[in-house]
C-alpha positions as CSV (number, residue, x, y, z in Angstrom):
1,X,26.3,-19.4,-1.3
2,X,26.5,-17.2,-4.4
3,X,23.9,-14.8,-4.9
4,X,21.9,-15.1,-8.1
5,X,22.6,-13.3,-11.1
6,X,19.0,-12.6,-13.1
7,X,16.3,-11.5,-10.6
8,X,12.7,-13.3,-11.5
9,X,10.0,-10.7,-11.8
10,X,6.6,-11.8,-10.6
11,X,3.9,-9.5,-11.2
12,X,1.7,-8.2,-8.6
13,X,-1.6,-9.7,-10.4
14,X,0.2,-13.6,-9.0
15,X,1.6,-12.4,-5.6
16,X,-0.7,-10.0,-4.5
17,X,-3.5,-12.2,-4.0
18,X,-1.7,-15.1,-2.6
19,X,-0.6,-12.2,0.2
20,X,-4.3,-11.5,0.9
21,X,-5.7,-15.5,1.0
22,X,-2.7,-16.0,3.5
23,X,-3.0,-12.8,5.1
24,X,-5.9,-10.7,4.1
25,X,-6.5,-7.4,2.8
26,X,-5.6,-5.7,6.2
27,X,-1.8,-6.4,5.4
28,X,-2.4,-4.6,2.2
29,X,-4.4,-1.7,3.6
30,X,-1.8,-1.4,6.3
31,X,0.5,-0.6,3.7
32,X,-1.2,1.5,1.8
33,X,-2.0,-0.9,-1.4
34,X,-4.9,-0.9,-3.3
35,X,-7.0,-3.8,-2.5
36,X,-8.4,-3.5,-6.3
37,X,-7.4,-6.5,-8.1
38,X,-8.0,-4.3,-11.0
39,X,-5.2,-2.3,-10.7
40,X,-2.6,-5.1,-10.0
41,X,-1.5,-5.9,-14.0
42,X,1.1,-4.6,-15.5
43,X,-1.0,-2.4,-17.7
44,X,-2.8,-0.8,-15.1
45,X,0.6,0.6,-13.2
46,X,-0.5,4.1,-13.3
47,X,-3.6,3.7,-11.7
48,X,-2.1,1.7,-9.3
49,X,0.2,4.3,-8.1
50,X,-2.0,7.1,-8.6
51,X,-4.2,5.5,-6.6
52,X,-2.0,4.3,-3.7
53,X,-0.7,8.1,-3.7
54,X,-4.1,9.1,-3.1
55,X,-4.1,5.9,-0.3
56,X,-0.8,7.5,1.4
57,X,-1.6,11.0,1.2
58,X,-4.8,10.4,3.1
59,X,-2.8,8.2,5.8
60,X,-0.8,11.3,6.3
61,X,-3.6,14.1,6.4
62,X,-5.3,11.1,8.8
63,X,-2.0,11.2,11.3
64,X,-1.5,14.8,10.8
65,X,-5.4,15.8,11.9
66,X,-4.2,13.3,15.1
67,X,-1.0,15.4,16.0
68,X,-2.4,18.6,15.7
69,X,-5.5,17.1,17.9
70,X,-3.2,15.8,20.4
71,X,-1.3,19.1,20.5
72,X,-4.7,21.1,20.2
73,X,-5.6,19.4,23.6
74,X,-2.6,19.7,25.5
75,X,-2.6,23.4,25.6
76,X,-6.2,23.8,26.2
């Protein structure tokens, strides 16, 4: 099977929430998506990623404040 040549772009605003019906928002959360429906059009990109940067920094300082608890209690 030959693989196609033009890629269809479907915007986030018509997948996004078939994802949450059929899986909820956990799957986006996990993942570190805004839930907002808001920010899921084109013309809201930046907000979207500005936002999800602030969503995956906080997942980090959140794992981060775990290690050095874990670490903090091992030598104590």
């Amino acid at each position: 099977m030959r693989a196609p040549t033009e890629k269809s772009v479907i915007s986030p605003a018509d997948y996004l929430p078939l994802i949450v019906e059929k899986q909820g928002e956990e799957i986006l959360t996990r993942q570190c998506i805004p839930v907002d429906s808001v920010l899921w059009s084109k013309d809201r990109y930046d907000d979207f990623l500005t936002h999800r940067r602030e969503l995956i920094t906080d997942k980090i300082n959140e794992f981060m404040r775990h290690e050095e608890y874990k670490a903090n209690t091992k030598t104590a």
